[in-house]
N, C-alpha and C positions, 0 to 999 in steps of 0.2 A: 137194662137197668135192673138192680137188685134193692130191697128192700131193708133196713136195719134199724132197730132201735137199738139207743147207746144210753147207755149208764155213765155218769158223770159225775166227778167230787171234786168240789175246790175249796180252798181254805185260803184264809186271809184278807177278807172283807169286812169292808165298815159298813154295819148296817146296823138300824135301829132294832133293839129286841126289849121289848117291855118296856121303852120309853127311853134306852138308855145305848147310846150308840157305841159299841165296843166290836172288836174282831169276830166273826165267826166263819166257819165255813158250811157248804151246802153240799145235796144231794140232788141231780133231776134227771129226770130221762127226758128225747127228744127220739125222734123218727126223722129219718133222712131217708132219701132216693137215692144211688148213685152205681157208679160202675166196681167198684171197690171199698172194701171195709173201710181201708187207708181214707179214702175219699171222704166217703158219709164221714168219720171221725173227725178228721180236719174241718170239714162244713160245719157241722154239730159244733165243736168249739168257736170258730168264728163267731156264728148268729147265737150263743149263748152270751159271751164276753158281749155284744150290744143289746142285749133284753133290758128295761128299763128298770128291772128290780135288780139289777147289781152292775146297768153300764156307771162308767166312772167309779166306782166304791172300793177297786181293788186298792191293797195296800201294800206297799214296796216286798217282795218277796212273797207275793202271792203264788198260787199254783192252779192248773184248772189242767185235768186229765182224765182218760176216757177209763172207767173202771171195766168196765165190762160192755159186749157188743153181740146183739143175736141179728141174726138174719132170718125176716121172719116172709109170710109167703108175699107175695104182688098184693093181694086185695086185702090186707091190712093194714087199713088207713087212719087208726086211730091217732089222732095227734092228743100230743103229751106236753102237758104247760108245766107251770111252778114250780117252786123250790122247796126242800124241806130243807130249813137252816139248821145248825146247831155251833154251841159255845166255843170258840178256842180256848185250849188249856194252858 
């Protein structure tokens, strides 16, 4: 088993931003286990798309794709929550 965290960025989501519910998209990182980059990446995306701060919210022609992925050593175990959103243009 190998270790990775991934970098992720999706756009085209409704979600509430200062009381006013419009498109935006987000940034998050996530830690995965797995045998293969390919793997953790595919996992990573799945269990993002059902986090409760953006399951359901996607909006027709959304996107969620892996920006970037380190492989870091076995006994780094920090886990990595939230989102940092931002405006669609």
């Amino acid at each position: 088993m190998r270790n990775f965290v991934i970098f992720i960025e999706g756009e085209n989501f409704n979600l509430e931003v200062e009381g006013v519910s419009r498109p935006v998209g987000f940034f998050a990182s996530r830690r995965m286990e797995a045998e293969t980059e390919e793997a953790a990446s595919s996992a990573v995306l799945s269990r993002l798309l059902s986090e409760p701060e953006i399951e359901g919210k996607a909006l027709p022609g959304y996107t969620v794709f892996v920006k970037m992925v380190h492989e870091m050593p076995l006994d780094h175990k920090n886990e990595y929550h939230g989102f940092t959103f931002f405006p669609m243009e």
